[in-house]
C-alpha positions, -999 to +999 in steps of 0.1 A: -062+259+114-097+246+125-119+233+098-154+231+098-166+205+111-174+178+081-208+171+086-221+209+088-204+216+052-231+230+027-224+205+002-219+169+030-253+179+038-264+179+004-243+146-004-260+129+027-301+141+011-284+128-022-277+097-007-309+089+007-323+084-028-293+067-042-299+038-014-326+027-035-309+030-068-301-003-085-273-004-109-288-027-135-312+001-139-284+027-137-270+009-167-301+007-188-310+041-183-275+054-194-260+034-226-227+059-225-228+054-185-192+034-194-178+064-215-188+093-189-177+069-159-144+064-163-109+083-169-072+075-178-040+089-171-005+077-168-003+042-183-038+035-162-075+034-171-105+037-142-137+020-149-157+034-120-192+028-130-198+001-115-209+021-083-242+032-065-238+073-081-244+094-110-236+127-122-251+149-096-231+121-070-198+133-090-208+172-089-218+170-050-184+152-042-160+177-062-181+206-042-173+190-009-135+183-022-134+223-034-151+231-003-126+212+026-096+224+003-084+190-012-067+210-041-051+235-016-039+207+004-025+189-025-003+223-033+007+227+000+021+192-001+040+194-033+054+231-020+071+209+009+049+230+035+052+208+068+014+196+064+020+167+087+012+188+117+019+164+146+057+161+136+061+195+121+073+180+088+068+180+051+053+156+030+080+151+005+076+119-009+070+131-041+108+148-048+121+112-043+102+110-086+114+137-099+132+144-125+167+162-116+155+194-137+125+199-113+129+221-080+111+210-048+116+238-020+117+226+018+125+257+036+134+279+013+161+251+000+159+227-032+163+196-022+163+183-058+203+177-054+204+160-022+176+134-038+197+128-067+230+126-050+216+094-032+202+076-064+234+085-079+248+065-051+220+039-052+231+034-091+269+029-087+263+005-059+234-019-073+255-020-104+286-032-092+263-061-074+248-068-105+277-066-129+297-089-104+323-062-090+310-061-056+322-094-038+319-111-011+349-116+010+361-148-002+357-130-040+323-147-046+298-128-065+267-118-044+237-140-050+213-133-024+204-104-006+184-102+024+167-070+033+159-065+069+136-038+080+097-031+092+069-014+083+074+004+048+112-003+048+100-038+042+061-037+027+070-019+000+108-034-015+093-070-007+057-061-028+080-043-059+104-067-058+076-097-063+055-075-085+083-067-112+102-103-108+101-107-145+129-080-150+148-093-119+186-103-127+190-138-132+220-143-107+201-126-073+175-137-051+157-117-028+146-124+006+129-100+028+127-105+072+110-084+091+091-103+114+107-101+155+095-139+148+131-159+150+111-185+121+112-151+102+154-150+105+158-185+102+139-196+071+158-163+050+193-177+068+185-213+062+186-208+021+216-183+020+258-184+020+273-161+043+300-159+013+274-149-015+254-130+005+245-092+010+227-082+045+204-043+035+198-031+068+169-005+069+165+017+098+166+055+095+174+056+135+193+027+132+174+017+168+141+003+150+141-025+178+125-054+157+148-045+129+176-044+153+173-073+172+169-093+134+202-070+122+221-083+154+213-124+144+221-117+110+259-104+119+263-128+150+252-155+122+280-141+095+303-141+126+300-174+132+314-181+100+334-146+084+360-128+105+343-093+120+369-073+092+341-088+066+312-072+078+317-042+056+318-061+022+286-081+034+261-051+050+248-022+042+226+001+056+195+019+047+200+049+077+210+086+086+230+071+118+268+072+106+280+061+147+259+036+150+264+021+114+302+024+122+295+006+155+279-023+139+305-031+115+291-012+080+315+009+060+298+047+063+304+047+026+278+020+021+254+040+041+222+053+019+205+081+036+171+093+036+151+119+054+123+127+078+104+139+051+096+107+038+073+086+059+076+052+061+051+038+044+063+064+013+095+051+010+096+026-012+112+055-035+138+063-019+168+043-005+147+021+009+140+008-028+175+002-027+167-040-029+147-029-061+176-011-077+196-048-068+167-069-081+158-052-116+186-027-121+185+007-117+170+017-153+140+001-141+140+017-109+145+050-127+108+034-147+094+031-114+105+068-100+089+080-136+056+062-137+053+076-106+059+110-114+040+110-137+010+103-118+020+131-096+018+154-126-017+143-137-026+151-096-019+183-095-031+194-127-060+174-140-095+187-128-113+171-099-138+155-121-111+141-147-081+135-119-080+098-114-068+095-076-095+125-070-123+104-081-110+071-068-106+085-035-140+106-040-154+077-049-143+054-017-152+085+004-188+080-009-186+043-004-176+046+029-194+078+043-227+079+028-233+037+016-220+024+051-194+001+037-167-002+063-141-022+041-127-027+007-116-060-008-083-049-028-083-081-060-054-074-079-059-101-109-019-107-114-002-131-089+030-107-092+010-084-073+003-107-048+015-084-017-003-056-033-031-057-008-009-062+020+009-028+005-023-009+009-034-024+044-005-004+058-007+028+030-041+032+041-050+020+074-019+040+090-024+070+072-064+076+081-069+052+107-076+082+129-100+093+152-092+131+154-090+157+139-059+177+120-066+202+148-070+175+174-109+176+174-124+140+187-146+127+154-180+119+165-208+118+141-187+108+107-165+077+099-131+077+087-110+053+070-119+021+065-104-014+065-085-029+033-080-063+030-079-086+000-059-116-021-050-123-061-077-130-083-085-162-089-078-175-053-103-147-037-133-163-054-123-196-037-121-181-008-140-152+009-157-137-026-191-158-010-196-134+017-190-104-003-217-118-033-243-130-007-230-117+029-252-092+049-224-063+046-215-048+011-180-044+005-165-025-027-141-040-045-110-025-065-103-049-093-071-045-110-058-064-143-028-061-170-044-062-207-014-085-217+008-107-195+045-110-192+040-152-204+029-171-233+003-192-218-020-169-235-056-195-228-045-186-191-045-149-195-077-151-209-094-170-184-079-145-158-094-115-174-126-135-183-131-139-143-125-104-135-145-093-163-176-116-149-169-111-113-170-072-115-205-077-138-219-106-109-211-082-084-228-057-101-262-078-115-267-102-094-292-124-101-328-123-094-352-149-084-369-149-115-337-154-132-327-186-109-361-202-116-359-196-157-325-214-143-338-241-126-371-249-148-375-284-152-375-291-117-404-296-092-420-263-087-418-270-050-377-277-053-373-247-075-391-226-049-370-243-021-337-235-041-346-199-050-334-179-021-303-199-022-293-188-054-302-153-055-277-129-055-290-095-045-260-074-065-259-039-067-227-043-049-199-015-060-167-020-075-136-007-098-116-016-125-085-007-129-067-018-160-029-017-174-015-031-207+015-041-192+025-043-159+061-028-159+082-006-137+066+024-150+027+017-145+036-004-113+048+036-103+021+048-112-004+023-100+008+029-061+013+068-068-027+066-075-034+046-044-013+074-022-029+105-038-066+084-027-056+085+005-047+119+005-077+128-012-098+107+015-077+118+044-080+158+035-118+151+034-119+132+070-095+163+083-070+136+095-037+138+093-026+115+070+009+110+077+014+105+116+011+067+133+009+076+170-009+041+173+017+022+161+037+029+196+018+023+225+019-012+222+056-010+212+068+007+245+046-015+267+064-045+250+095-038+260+085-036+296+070-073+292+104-086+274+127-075+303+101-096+327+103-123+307+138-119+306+141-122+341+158-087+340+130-065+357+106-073+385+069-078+370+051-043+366+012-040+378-010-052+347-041-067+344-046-100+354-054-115+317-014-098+309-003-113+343-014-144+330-001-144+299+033-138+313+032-164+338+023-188+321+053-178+293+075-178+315+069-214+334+071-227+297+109-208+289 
């Protein structure tokens, strides 16, 4: 069904008039004006607390942007999702991600069927299997426990096991290391091969199709590589497979048993919960898994029954909407404070910028006159502020920042811990203050009035600049869940505002179908097609160098 068009809404209108005032706004004065501003700004649920203050809005901001979420039907939206209507229009599926969390006893319908079983079923499998790894039962073919596994796969069938595994390495088991390829990149293959045993080690192929080609070309090295060195009959105690293709698993050499399905109702990038956290199960054990699936869930509870005004991933994503729609800021900067969340931001790139990197319309509408989703980038705090936290204090754009922190750390250098939150603490309040010039010369008194005046404009930070905090006690399975369940309700939230859809990536393909093309010419196994002369080029002068 066509919506309205964004920008004609009652209450966008209202939110752009708003807008024009809160330009001027500075948040120091914000702050001073408001001494419970910290108290009314921020909200908790699940293990997680949301400090979102620290941005250019105010009350009426909040009111505006719950009317223009009630108005484009966020909550009905929402509903529709968990009630496995097929909301992702362009594939005529459901959005089902959220059954992969929850608990047994709780019936999600996908036409007219409870599909509650069928989810359990498979992490009933995924917890007999990663425990007889652990526990040494599973072998190798020469009897060798398993002590590495390599997961190869692309997209979310790698992202999201390779950024859980890292983030929750403190509960890994002590026997298994994890290595992650998924790069078409043969230095990809190579480095993961060059540190393994073919004896001790366990190949995860991910591939739903089972024809991902990048995944497929690196699955086909892997087994010529175990050939070289296993007779073909020991394939099946060595690979496994993330898939739905039984032929094709057969085919390549992987027992069907030892096949852990999934379904189109899970995009890619939504995954990390379903067989496709099957290298999580291996690293930390399924009990933690199960904490993941739970802290999760329970986000997913808070979602669909908090109010918009006291729903965390409402107001985040409300929040960013403003940011982005009505402030001009095209990016967020994504500082998670813990190096074990290192591939956090890289997680989010793909969660966001695939979901509402779109330029129509759920109805197929060209958008002209609004933005949509903008781009996420970001590294760990304390290595951002060495690096690119310069042009976001004193650069001409303004980029919001999402700053996330555990209270208490998983190790006992306890001066370091506090030096971490100290610079998260002060960076969020810099980015916020600034610093005047009358502040830089009180700074700089003593010096020649003519040095001082010289320095000034060099030291003045011009703040006002938005961000978040989002703090943890602990990070652990269950509030790891829950932190990346927040981050895909805010896109849904943004993405139901924008009237994308959320969970297609047409543009993920073009560029994959015209590659093939250019490998068979470089192949020498097809003539050279008609491109431009910049790809003509390129190809020539590729293949006068193979």
């Amino acid at each position: 069904m066509r919506q309205p068009l964004l920008t004609t809404v009652p209450s966008y209108q209202s939110l752009r008039n708003h807008a024009a005032q809160a330009r001027e706004w500075q948040m120091r004065e914000l702050f001073a004006q408001d001494p419970q501003r910290f108290e009314r700004l921020s909200v908790e649920a699940a293990g997680l607390f949301l400090d979102y203050s620290k941005n250019r809005l105010d009350g009426r901001t909040l009111e505006l942007l719950a009317q223009l979420a009630r108005a484009r039907g966020v909550e009905r939206l929402r509903d529709a999702m968990f009630a496995g209507e097929k909301i992702n229009l362009t594939e005529n599926r459901a959005v089902l991600h959220t059954a992969l969390r929850a608990p047994a006893n709780r019936p999600f319908t996908l036409d007219g069927q409870d599909i509650s079983a069928d989810v359990h079923g498979v992490l009933d499998r995924i917890k007999t299997f990663s425990d007889s790894v652990r526990n040494g039962a599973w072998r190798g073919h020469t009897g060798k426990e398993i002590t590495d596994v390599i997961n190869i796969g692309i997209g979310g069938s790698d992202l999201g096991p390779k950024m859980v595994c890292l983030a929750l390495r403190q509960f890994a088991h002590p026997r298994l290391s994890m290595h992650f390829v998924s790069n078409v990149d043969g230095h990809d293959m190579d480095a993961a091969l060059s540190r393994v045993n073919p004896e001790t080690t366990l190949f995860i192929i991910a591939s739903k199709t089972f024809t991902t080609a990048e995944t497929m070309m690196n699955a086909n090295t892997a087994r010529a590589w175990f050939l070289q060195q296993a007779p073909e009959e020991a394939l099946a105690k060595h690979f496994v497979a993330v898939s739905t293709n039984v032929e094709a698993i057969k085919t390549f050499g992987i027992d069907p048993a030892n096949m852990f399905p999934f379904w189109d109702w899970v995009g890619g990038r939504y995954s990390v919960w379903s067989a496709i956290g099957l290298p999580v199960a291996l690293s930390v054990g399924f009990g933690y898994f199960g904490d993941l699936l739970a802290g999760a869930h329970a986000m997913d509870e808070h979602f669909r029954s908090a109010p918009i005004e006291q729903n965390l991933p409402m107001i985040l994503g409300l929040v960013g909407f403003w940011n982005r729609e009505f402030l001009d800021c095209t990016s967020v900067s994504i500082a998670p404070y813990h190096q074990d969340l290192n591939r956090f931001p890289a997680y989010l790139q793909q969660l966001d910028m695939e979901s509402n990197g779109k330029r129509v319309t759920r109805a197929g509408d060209t958008i002209t006159d609004y933005e949509t989703g903008p781009v996420i980038w970001g590294d760990v705090g304390t290595n951002g502020q060495h690096a690119y936290f310069q042009l976001l204090h004193q650069g001409t754009d303004i980029t919001p920042i999402d700053f996330i922190a555990a209270l208490r750390p998983a190790h006992e250098f306890h001066e370091h811990h506090a030096a971490l939150l100290a610079n998260c603490f002060a960076q969020s309040e810099a980015f916020m203050k600034g610093k005047t010039a009358d502040e830089v010369r009180q700074d700089l008194a003593g010096q020649p009035l003519d040095e001082i005046e010289r320095l000034v404009p060099h030291k003045t930070f011009p703040g006002n600049r938005p961000s978040n905090t989002i703090l943890m006690e602990y990070l652990t399975p269950a509030t790891l869940g829950a932190l990346i369940a927040l981050y895909e309700h805010k896109v849904f939230v943004q993405g139901a505002l924008w009237d994308v859809n959320s969970y297609d990536q047409w543009g993920v393909e073009l560029g994959k179908v015209l590659a093939k093309k250019i490998e068979a010419e470089l192949n020498g196994e097809a003539q050279p097609a008609l491109h431009d002369s910049s790809t003509n080029g390129l190809i020539a002068r590729a293949k006068a160098a193979i």
